[in-house]
N, C-alpha and C positions, 0 to 999 in steps of 0.2 A: 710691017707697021712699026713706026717708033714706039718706044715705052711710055714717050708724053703722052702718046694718041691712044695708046691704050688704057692708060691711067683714065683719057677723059673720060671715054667709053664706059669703062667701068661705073664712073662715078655719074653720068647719066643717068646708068640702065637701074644703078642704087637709088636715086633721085624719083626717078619713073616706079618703082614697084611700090616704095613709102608712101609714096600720092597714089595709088589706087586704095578702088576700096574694099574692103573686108568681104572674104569671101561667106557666105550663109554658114559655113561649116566654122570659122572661125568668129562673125558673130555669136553665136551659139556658145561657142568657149569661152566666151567674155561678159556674159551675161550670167549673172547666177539668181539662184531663189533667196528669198530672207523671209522667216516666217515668226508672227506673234500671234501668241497667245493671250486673251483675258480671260482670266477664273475667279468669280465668285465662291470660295470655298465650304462657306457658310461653317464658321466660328470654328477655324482652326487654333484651334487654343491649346496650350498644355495645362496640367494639372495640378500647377502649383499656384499656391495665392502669390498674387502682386497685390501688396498693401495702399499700392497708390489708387489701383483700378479697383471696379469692382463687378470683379469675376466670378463671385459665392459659386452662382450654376453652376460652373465649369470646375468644381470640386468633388474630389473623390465624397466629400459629403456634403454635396452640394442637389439643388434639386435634378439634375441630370446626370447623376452619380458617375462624375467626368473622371476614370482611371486611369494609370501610363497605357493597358490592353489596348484601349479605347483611344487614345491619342495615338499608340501605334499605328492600330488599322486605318484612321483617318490619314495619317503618313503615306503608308500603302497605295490607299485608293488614291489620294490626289496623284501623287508618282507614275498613277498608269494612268490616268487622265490625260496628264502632260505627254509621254513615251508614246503612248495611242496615239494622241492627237497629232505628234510628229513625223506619223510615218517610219520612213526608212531613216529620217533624221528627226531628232527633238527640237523645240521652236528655239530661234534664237535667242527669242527675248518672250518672257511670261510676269504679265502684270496679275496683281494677286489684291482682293481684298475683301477684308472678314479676317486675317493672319492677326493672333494677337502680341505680338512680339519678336523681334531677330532671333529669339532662341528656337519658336517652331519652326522658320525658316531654316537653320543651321540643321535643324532634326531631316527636314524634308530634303536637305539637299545631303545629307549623311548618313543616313540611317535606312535608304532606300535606294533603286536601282538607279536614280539619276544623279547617283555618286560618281561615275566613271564619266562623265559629260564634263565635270567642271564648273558648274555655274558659280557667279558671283551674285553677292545680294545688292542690293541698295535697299534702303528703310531707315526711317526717322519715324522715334514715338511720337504717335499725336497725342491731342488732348481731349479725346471722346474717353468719355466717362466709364466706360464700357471696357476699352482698353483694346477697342478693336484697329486694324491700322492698313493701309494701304501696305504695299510693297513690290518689290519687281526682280526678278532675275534675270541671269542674260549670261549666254555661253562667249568669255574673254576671246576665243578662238575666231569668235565670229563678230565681234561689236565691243570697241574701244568707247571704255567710259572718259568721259572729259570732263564731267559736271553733273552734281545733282542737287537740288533743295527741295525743303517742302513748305508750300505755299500755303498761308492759312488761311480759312474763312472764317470773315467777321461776318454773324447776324445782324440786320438793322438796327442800331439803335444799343450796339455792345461791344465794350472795347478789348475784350476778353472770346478768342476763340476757345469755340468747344466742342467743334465737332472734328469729322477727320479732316488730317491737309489734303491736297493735291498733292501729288509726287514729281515730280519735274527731271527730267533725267534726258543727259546732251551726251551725245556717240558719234562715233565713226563705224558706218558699216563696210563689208567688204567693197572694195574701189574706192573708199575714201570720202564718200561723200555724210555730212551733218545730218544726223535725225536726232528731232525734237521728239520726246517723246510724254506723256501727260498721263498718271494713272489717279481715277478717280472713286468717291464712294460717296455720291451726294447726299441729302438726308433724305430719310425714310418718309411715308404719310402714313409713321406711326400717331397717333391725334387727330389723323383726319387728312383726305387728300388738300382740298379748299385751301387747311388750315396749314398748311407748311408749303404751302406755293411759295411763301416769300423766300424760306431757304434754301428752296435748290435753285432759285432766282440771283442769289446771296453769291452762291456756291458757281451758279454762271457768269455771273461778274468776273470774279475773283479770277478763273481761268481765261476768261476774255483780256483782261488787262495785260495778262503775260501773252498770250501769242497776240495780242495787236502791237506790243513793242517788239518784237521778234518779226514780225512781218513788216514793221518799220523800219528796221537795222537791214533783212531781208527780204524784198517782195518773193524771192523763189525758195523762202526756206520749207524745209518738209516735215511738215508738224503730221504727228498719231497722234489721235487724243485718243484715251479708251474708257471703260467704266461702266460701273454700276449705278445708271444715274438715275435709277426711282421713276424716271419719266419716259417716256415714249419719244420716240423723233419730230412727233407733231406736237410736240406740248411746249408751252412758251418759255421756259428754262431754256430746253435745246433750239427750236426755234428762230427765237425771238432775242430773247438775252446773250444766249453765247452766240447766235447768228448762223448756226450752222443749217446749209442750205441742203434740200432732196428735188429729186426728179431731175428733171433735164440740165446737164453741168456746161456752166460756161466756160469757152475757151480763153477765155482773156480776163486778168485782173485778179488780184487775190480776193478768197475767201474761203470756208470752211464748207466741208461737205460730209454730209452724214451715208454714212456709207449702208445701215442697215433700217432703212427706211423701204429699200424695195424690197426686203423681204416681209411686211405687213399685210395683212387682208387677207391671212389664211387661218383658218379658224385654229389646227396643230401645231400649226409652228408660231416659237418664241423661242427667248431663255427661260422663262419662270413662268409659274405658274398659279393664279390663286384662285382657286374654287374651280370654275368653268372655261375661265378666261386665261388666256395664252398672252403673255405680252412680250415687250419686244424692250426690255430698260437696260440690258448688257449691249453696249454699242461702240464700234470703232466710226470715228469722225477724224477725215485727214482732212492736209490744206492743197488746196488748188492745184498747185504747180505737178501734187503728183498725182492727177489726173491725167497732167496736160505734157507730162516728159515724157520723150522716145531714150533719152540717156539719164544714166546717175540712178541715185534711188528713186521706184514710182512705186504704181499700184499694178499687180501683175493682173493678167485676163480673168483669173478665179477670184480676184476682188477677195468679198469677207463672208463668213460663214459661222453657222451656229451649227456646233461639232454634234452631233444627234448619235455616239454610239448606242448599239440596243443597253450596254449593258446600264448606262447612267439614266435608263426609264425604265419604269414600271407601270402595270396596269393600272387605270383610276379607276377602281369602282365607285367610288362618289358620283365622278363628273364623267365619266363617258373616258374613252382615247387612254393616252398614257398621262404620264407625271414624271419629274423629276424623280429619282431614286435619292431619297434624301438621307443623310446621315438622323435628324432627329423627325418626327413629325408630331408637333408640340410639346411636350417631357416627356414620350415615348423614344425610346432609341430603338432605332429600324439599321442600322450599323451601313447604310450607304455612302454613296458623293456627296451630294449638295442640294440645294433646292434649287439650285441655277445650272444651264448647261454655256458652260465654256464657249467662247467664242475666237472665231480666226481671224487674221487678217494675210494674206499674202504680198507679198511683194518683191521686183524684181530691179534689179543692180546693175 
């Protein structure tokens, strides 16, 4: 045979194997996991006064007699929180809020086991009075930052925000593909439920405006929202204002979907807890497309989960069943986690 005729042959049989398709064993290799974390950490604070906030409690002479001990051990346990919850690997990205400052952050990622990982912070001061703050971490190894801001919420009728931002934060996951990603802490119905509908209403707005111009720039962009939003999946905050949809998901079209709504209607399970009642207000809410993708970044088959280690509960004798293992339980210090239990999201690349 000539060496033309070989060459073509060659370059055929190259042609022919590049157009088939991937074998299940090599699918597999190409495919990986990406996992987040959100933790409510319930007032990770350090023990020095900031004269802007007002922190008094959280003072070694303060009414919770807040010491460095005391901020150690809360160090600790959140660190196994996180290492636990990651399994064989720690989550790539852990939205955090109740942290009162970058300097507890810097403590938690240096002072503890999840030293050797790497992680990078993002965090901007808000302007909650309290001096509490959203924030986020995420292993450089695994999720290129490209952008972050924090989004503020205006109350009805005030030109002056005061509670916490939103957190807004744009990456590259492993394969390359954009996630949006949104960490929240809407207000409380300290004053009454009724009576603070309008702020986390406020607080739904304010995040709806940014992912509905990101899905205008994008219909396929892949937005995480996550958070601590005081409200349930069926209350008109989530709902109705930020629009985010439960039950049966449509295959076509953008829109938001709340992902921990089918975990409801069981009397044990929630994040938190008050008195008898188990509720469900720590929630990951993603957009559409990563429902509806078989490539790039989605939502993996284990969807989203409320992390239930035994050790972050304890027995209620009040109310029957467990509880939250809480760090304080009103100005008693009980030296636990949180009043919130951590939640997952997975996802595959």
């Amino acid at each position: 045979m000539k060496l033309s005729n070989i060459l073509k042959a060659a370059l055929i049989a190259t042609i022919f194997i590049c157009n088939q398709p991937a074998t299940a064993q090599q699918e597999k290799a190409t495919t990986g996991e990406f996992k987040i974390m959100f933790y409510n950490v319930e007032n990770l604070f350090d023990p020095f006064d900031d004269t802007l906030k007002n922190d008094n409690e959280f003072l070694p002479t303060g009414i919770r007699g807040w010491t460095w001990k005391k901020f150690e051990r809360k160090l600790q346990n959140t660190s196994k929180v996180i290492i636990t919850a990651g399994g064989w690997r720690p989550p790539e990205i852990v939205g955090f809020c109740e942290v009162e400052n970058r300097f507890a952050l810097i403590q938690l990622l240096k002072r503890t086991p999840l030293e050797p990982f790497g992680y990078q912070i993002v965090h901007h001061e808000s302007p909650d009075a309290r001096g509490i703050d959203v924030g986020l971490i995420y292993r450089p190894d695994r999720f290129t930052l490209i952008y972050d801001r924090a989004i503020p919420v205006f109350f009805e009728g005030e030109s002056v925000a005061t509670t916490r931002d939103i957190l807004y934060v744009k990456g590259l996951v492993p394969g390359g593909d954009t996630l949006h990603l949104f960490v929240n802490h809407w207000p409380s119905k300290y004053g009454g439920a009724a009576a603070t509908i309008p702020r986390r209403r406020d607080a739904a707005i304010a995040l709806k405006t940014v992912t509905d111009s990101i899905s205008a720039v994008n219909p396929l962009a892949s937005i995480v929202i996550m958070g601590d939003f005081n409200d349930e999946p069926t209350d008109e905050s989530l709902a109705i204002h930020l629009g985010a949809k439960f039950g049966k998901a449509d295959t076509t079209g953008f829109y938001l979907y709340n992902l921990m709504h089918e975990l409801m209607g069981k009397w044990d399970i929630g994040s938190n807890k008050f008195r008898e009642q188990w509720s469900i207000i720590d929630q990951f809410i993603v957009s559409s497309p990563m429902l509806n993708k078989t490539s790039g970044v989605r939502l993996s088959g284990k969807r989203a989960e409320i992390f239930r280690a035994p050790f972050l509960l304890e027995d209620d004798k009040n109310f029957n069943g467990t509880r939250p293992f809480r760090t304080f339980n009103g100005p008693t210090y009980l030296g636990g986690f949180s009043d919130h239990l951590p939640i997952l999201l997975y996802l595959n690349y």
